[in-house]
C-alpha positions in Angstrom: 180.4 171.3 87.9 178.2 169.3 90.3 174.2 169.6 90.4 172.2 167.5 92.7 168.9 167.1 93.7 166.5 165.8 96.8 162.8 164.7 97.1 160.7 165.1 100.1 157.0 164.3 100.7 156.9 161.2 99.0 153.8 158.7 100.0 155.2 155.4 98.3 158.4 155.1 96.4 158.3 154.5 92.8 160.5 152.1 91.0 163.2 154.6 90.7 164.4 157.1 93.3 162.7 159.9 90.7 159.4 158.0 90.8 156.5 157.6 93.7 152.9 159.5 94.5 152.6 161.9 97.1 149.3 163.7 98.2 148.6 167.4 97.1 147.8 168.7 100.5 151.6 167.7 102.2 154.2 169.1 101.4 156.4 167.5 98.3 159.6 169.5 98.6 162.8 169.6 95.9 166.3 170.9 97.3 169.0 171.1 94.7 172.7 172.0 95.1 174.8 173.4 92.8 178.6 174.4 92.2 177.7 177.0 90.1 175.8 178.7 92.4 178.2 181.9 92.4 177.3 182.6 88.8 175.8 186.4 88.0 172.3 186.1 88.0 172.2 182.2 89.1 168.7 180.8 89.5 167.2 177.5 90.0 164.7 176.6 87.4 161.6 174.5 88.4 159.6 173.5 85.2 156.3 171.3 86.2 154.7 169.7 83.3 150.5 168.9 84.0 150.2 165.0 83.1 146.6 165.7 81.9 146.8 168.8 79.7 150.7 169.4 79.4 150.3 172.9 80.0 154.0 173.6 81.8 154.7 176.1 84.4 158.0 177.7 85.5 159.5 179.2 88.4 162.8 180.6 89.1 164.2 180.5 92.8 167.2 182.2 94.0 170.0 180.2 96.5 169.3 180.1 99.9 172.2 181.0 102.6 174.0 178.0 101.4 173.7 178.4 98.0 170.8 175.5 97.9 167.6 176.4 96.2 164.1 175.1 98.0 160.5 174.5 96.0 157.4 173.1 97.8 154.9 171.8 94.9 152.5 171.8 97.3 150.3 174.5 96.4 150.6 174.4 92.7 149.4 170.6 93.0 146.7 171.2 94.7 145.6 173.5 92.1 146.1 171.3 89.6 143.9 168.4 90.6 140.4 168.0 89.7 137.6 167.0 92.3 134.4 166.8 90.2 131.7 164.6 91.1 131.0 163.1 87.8 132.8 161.0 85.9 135.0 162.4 83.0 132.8 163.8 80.0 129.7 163.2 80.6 126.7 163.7 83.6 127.0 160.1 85.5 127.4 160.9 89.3 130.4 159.0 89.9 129.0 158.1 93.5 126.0 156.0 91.4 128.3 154.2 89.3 127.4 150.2 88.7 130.6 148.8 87.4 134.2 149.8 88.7 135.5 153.1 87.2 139.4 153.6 86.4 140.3 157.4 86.2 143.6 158.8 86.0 142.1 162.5 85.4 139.8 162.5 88.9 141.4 163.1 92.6 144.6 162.3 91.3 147.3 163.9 88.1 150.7 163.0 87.4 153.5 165.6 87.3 156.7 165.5 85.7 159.4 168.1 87.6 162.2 169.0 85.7 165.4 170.6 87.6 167.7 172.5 86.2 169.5 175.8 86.3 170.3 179.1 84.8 172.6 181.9 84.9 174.3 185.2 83.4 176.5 184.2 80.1 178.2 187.3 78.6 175.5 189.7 80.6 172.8 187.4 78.9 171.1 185.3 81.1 171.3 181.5 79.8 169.3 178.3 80.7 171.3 175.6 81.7 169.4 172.3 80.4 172.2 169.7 80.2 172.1 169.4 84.4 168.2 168.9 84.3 167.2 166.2 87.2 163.6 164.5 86.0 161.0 163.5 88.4 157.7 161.9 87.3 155.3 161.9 90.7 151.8 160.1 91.0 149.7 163.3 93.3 146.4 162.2 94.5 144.3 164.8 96.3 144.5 165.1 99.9 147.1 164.5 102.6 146.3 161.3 103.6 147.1 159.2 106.8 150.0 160.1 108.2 150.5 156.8 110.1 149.6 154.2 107.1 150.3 153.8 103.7 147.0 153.6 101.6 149.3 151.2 98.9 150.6 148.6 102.4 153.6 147.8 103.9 155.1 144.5 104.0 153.0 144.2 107.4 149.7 145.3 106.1 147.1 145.0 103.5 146.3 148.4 101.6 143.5 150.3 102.3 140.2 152.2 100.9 140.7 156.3 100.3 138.4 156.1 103.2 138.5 158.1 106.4 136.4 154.8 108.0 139.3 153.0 108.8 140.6 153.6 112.7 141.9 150.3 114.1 143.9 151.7 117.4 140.3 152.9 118.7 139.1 149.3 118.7 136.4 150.7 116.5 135.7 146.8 114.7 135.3 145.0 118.7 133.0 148.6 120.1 130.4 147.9 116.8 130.8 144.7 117.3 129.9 144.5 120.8 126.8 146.9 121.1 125.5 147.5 117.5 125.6 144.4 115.5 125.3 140.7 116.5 127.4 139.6 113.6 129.4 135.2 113.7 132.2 134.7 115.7 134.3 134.0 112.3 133.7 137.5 111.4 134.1 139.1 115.1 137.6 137.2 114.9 138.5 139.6 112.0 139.6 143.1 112.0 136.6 144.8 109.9 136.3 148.3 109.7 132.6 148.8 109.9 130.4 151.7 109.0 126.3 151.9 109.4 124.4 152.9 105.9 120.5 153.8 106.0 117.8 152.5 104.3 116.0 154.7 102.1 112.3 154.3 102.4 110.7 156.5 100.3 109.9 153.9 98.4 108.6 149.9 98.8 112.8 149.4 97.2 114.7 149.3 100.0 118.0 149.9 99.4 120.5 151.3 101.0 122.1 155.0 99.6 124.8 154.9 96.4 128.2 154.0 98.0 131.8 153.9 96.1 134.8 152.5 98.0 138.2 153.6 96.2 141.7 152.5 95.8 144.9 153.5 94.4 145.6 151.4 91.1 149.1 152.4 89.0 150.4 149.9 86.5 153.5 150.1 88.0 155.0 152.8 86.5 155.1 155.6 90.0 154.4 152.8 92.6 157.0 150.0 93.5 156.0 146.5 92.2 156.8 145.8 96.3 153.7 147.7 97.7 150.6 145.1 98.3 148.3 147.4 96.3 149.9 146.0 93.2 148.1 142.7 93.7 144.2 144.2 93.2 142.4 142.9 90.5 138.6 143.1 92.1 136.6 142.7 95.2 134.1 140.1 96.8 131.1 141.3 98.7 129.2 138.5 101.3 125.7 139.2 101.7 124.5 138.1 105.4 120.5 137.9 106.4 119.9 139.5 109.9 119.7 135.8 111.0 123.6 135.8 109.8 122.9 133.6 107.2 124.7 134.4 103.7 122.6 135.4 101.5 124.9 135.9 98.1 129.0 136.3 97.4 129.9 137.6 94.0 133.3 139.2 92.9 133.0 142.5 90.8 136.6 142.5 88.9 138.6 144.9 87.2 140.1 145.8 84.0 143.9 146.0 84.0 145.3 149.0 85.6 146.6 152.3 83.6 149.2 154.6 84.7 149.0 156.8 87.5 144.9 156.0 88.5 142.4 155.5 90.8 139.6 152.9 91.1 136.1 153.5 92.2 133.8 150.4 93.2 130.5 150.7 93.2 129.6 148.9 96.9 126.2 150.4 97.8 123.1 148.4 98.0 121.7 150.4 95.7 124.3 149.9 93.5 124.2 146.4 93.3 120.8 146.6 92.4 121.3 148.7 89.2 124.3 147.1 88.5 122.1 143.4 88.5 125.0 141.8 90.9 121.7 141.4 93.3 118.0 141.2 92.4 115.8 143.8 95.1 115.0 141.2 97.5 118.2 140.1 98.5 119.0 143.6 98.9 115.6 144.1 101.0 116.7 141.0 103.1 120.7 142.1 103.4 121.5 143.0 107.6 124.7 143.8 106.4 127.8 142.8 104.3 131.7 143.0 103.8 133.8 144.0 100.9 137.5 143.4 100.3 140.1 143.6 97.8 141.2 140.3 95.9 143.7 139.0 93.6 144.1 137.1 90.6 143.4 133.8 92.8 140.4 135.5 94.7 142.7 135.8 97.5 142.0 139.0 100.2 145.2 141.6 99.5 143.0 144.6 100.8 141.7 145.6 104.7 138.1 144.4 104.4 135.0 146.7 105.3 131.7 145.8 106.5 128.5 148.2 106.3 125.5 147.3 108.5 122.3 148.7 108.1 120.9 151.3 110.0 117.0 151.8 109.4 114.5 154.2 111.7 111.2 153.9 110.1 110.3 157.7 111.9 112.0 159.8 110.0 113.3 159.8 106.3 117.0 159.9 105.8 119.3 162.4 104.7 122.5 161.1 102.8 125.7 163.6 103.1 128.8 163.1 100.7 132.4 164.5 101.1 135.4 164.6 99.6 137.6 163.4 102.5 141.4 164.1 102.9 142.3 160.6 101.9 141.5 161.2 97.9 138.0 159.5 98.2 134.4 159.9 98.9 132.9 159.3 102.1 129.1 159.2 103.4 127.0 159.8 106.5 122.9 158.8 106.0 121.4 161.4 109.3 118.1 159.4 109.9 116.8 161.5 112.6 114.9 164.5 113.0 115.9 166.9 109.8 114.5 170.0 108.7 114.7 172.7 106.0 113.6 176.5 106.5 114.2 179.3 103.7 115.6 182.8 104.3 114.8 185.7 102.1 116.3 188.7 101.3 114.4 191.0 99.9 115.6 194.1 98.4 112.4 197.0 97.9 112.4 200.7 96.6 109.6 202.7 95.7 108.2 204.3 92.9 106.1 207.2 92.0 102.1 206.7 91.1 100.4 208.1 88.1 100.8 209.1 84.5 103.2 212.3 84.6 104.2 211.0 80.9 101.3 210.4 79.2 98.8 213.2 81.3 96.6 216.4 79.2 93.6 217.9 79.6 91.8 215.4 77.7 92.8 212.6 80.5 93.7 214.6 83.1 96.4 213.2 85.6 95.1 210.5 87.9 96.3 207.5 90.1 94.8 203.9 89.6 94.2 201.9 92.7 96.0 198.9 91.1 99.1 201.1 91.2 102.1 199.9 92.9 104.3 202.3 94.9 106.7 199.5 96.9 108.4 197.4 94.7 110.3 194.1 95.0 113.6 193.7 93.2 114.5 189.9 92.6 114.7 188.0 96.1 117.9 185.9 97.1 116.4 182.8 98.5 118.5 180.5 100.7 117.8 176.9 102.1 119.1 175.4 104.4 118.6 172.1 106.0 119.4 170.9 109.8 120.2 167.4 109.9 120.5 164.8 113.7 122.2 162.0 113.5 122.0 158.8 115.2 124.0 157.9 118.3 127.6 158.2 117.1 131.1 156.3 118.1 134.1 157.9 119.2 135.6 156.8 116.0 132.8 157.7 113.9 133.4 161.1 115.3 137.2 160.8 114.1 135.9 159.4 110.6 133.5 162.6 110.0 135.7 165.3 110.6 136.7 165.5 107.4 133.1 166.1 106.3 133.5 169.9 108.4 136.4 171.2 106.4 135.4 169.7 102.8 135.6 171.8 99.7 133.1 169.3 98.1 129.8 168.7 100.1 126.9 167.1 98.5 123.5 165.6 99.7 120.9 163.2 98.6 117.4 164.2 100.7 115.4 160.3 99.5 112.1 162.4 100.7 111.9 165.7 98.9 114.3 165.1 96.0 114.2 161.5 95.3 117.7 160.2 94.4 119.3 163.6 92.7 122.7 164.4 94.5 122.8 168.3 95.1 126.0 170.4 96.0 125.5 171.7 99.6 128.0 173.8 101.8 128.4 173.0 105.5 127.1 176.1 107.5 129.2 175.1 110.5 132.2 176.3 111.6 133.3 174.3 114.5 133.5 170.5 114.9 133.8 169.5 118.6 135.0 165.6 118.7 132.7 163.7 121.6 134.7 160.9 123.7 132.6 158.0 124.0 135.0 156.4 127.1 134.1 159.5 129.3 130.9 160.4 128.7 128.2 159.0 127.2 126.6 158.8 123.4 126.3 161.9 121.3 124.2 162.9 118.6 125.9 164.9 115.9 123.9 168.0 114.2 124.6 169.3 111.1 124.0 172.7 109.0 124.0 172.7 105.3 122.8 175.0 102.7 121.9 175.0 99.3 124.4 175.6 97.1 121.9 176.3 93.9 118.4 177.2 93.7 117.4 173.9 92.4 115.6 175.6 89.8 117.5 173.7 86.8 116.4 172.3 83.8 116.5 168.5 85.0 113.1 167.0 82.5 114.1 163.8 81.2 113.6 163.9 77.6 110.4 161.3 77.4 108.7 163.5 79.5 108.2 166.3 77.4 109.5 165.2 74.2 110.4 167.9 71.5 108.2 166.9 68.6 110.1 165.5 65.5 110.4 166.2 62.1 107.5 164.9 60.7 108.2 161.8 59.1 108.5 161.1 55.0 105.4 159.8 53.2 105.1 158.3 50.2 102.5 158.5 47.3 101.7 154.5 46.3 98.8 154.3 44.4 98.7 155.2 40.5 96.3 154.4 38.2 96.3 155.3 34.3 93.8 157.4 33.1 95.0 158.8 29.9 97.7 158.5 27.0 99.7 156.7 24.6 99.4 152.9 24.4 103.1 152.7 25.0 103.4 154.2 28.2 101.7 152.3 30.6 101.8 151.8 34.8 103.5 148.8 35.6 103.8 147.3 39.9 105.1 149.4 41.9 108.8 150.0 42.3 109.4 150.5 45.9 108.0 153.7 46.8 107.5 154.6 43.4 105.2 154.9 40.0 106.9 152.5 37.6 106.1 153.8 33.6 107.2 151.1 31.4 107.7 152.8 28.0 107.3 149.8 25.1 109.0 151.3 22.1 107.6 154.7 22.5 108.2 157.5 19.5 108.3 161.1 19.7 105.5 163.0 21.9 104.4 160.0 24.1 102.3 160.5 27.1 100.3 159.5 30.1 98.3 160.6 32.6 98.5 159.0 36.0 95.9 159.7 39.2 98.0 160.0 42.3 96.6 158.5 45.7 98.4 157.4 49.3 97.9 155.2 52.0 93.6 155.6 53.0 92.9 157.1 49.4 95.0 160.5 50.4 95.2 163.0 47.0 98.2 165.5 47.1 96.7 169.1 47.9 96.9 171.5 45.3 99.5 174.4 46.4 101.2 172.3 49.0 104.7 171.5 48.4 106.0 167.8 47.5 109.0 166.3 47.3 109.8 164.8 43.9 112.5 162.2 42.6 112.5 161.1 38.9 115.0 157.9 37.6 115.0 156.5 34.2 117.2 153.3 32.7 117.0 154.2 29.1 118.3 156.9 27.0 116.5 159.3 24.5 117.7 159.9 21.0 118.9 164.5 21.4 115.2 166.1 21.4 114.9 167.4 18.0 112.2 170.0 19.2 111.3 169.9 22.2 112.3 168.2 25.9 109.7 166.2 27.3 108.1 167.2 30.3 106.3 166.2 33.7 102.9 168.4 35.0 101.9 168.3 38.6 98.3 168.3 39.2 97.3 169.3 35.9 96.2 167.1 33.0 97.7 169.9 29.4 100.8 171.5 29.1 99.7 174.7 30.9 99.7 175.2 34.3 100.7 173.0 36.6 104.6 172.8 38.3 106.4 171.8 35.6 110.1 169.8 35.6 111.8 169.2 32.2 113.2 165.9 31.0 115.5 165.0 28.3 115.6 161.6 29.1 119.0 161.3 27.9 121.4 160.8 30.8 120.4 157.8 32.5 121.6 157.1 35.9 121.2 160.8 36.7 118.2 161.3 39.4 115.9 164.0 38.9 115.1 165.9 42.4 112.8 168.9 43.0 110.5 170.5 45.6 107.5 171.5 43.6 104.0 172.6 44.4 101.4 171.0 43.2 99.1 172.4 40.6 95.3 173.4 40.8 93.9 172.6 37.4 92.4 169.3 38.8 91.5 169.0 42.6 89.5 166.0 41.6 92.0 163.7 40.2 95.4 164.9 40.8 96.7 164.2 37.5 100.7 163.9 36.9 101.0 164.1 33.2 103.9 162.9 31.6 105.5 163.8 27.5 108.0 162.2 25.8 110.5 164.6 24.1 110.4 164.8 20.2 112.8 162.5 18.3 113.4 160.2 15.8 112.9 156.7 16.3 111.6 154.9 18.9 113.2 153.6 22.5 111.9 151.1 25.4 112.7 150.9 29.3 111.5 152.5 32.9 110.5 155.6 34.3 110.6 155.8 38.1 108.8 158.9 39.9 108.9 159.4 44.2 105.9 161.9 45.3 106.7 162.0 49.3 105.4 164.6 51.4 106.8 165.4 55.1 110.1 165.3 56.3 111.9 163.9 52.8 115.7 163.6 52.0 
């Protein structure tokens, strides 16, 4: 019995023949061979295990002409990849994040592809395990480049899950030469530029949120070969439009995790909230660069520069996409935009008067307020048309993506500040210009809406939801009646300390109650109550002593019993207070009966409000 196997699809080898990553929109293909093929009822089993849930699916594929079975993962990875926005359990837009962000459950999952086979045994059909073939593949969402390696090649540095990255077209020596005047040290390097908008809405003048994203596996599904294995941060330079440097700083990482990605945040804006810059070097930035380092600071990425692009006539527009590389890309249109509504309104009519309701006594009749044409619930849709700037021949190449994106969302600085909505792109063609045989285009753009925008978005502190209201103590008492031996002592925290000085059966006091401004407890309100002693009572031969609440006898009043006995044991009750005495608010306070006489502390809480 022989059973092999055969992967194709692979992006980067792993560092076994069964290991690598692969993108979810190629093809990833699995041919396996067997000498059993002949078998009654023979199948190839395909078992795919999801790295994030571990919910396993299985599929059963008969031999082809030559007895070999063929399974393209393809689809099912796709599927099986999540392409949210925000970052993993909670609301943060990942596109606004301010410190690097590993995920390994974002735009990329990990698969393990077990192999095996299965046929008739004795009319029952069997599943072969002892054959199985394991794979364990790294997918990241997309398809990639198909003429580069995002992880390198021993002749070049990785690169950013970025679609701005075209060095055949000569894009770095075209922006070079007739958008920014940028030092000969930097025009000597291979840069793969992109322009970024101001937003001016307000007197902060950043630039729009911006992420650049690499692969980042620990080395279990990539090769410790690949260049990619060397990132451990990037540096950012900071030049004036004078091309002076204004700041360099290094934004490192947190050691890798199997099978992930890594978002940096490189915006302008960014910085800012992350405090890597203060606002007015990011006021004063022209443009900058970013690259990948290593442990020694030294470049092992392609580096990118971003140049800022800033018309003072119109506000800008910032467009985000999910691009075919397994990262986010961005466009700011700072020309003319505009938004229009269309309705569709659905109407029927109704009949007028009171048929129902009509006799002789109020005869049948129409009112002139009456409404005969009705209006069902509208379906509103927005939509906004967006111009860009004059665009390159490779910034035509670079935006492509944007036209055939399953995840589309904008940031309008003007009419909704900095809140990233989900739009869908209205256009269904995207004709590429060529710069070298005609001249400059514009590019315009169609989006819609893809919500109302009616959500519940308040921040909390606007319209907070009032609390509880807070627990409020009782902390003035003053004797006004009683045995000799019970007397009011200093406070004890928040409450009434009764020292009892070898009291005997049938002791008591009466104590006025009073709070903070000279506040008396309001007879029939409720109040919260907590009685502690540190001595213990002889058994009441008679009677149990007992507490009154707003009453000054034994009758009336809400009353609580206490033996006075257990010690340690805290007294707690919710009890209104009584109405013999709205002048003085008595609590009065018995001993039980006994025999002989005892010595030690009452404590007694009156709170009102939100007690325990």
């Amino acid at each position: 019995m022989a059973y092999n196997t055969a992967i194709r699809g692979l992006t980067a080898q792993g560092n076994t023949e069964f290991r690598g990553i692969c993108y979810s929109n190629n093809d990833v293909s699995f041919t396996m061979t067997s000498t059993e093929f002949g078998n009654a009822g023979f199948k190839y089993i395909i078992k795919i295990i999801d790295g994030i849930t571990n919910d396993e699916y299985k599929f059963y594929i008969a031999p082809n002409s030559v007895g070999s079975g063929v399974f393209n993962a393809k689809t099912i990875f796709n599927q099986l990849i999540s392409t949210n926005i925000t970052i993993d359990n909670s609301d943060d837009i990942l596109l606004q994040i301010t410190e690097p962000v590993i995920v390994n459950n974002n735009l990329v999952n990990t698969f393990t592809i077990q192999l095996y086979e299965g046929y008739e045994v004795a009319g029952v059909f069997t599943e072969d395990i002892s054959v199985m073939v394991e794979y364990n593949l790294m997918c990241i969402y997309g398809k990639g480049k198909s003429n580069y390696l995002v992880v390198g090649t021993a002749n070049t540095n990785p690169i950013a899950l970025s679609q701005y990255y075209d060095n055949t077209l000569g894009f770095n020596k075209e922006t070079v030469a007739t958008r920014i005047n940028i030092p000969d040290s930097l025009q000597a390097e291979v840069i793969n530029w992109q322009r970024i908008s101001r937003s001016n809405v307000t007197e902060a003048k950043d630039s729009a949120y911006k992420i650049l994203s690499f692969v980042y596996d620990d080395g279990t599904y990539i090769n410790s070969n690949y260049p990619i294995n060397s990132l451990r941060g990037v540096t950012c330079v900071l030049y004036d439009a004078l091309n002076n440097v204004l700041q360099q700083f290094q934004i490192y990482l947190n050691i890798p995790i199997a099978g992930s990605l890594v978002h940096f945040p490189i915006g302008l804006k960014n910085f800012v909230d992350g405090s890597y810059i203060d606002q007015t070097t990011a006021n004063d930035t022209a443009y900058y660069t970013v690259c990948g380092i290593d442990i020694s600071n030294i470049t092992c990425t392609e580096k990118y520069g971003f140049y800022v692009d800033e018309d003072c006539k119109h506000n800008p527009v910032h467009v985000y996409w999910l691009n075919q590389m397994g990262g986010w890309d961005s466009y700011s249109f700072i020309k003319k935009n505009e938004r229009s509504i269309d309705v569709e309104k659905k109407r029927y009519k109704s009949y007028l008067g009171n048929y129902n309701t009509a006799d002789v006594n109020t005869p049948f009749d129409t009112k002139n307020y009456s409404r005969s044409i009705n209006e069902r619930e509208p379906i509103v849709k927005t939509f906004i048309n967006l111009t860009s700037d004059w665009l390159t021949e490779s910034e035509f190449k670079a935006m492509k993506d944007l036209f055939y994106s399953k995840s589309v969302w904008m940031v309008d600085d003007n009419v909704d500040g900095y809140n990233i909505l989900p739009v869908v792109v209205e256009d269904t063609n995207y004709l590429m210009k060529r710069e070298r045989n005609s001249r400059k285009y514009n590019q315009t753009l169609r989006l819609q809406l893809a919500n109302e925008y009616d959500t519940i978005n308040q921040l909390p502190a606007e319209y907070p939801i009032p609390s509880p209201a807070p627990c409020e103590y009782y902390n003035t008492f003053v004797k006004f009646g009683g045995s000799s031996t019970l007397v009011v002592g200093a406070n004890y925290g928040n409450a009434m300390n009764i020292e009892v000085n070898n009291a005997t059966m049938g002791r008591y006091i009466s104590v006025s109650v009073r709070g903070t401004g000279d506040i008396t407890p309001i007879p029939g309100q409720t109040y919260y109550v907590k009685i502690d002693y540190n001595f213990s009572c002889p058994a009441p031969i008679l009677r149990q002593g007992y507490i009154n609440f707003g009453n000054t006898t034994t009758g009336g009043g809400t009353q609580i019993m206490v033996d006075f006995t257990t010690p340690g044991t805290s007294i707690i009750q919710n009890l209104v207070w009584g109405t013999y005495s709205t002048t003085y608010n008595y609590i009065f306070l018995k001993m039980p009966d006994f025999y002989g006489s005892v010595a030690g502390n009452i404590y007694i809480e009156i709170g009102f409000g939100n007690c325990p």
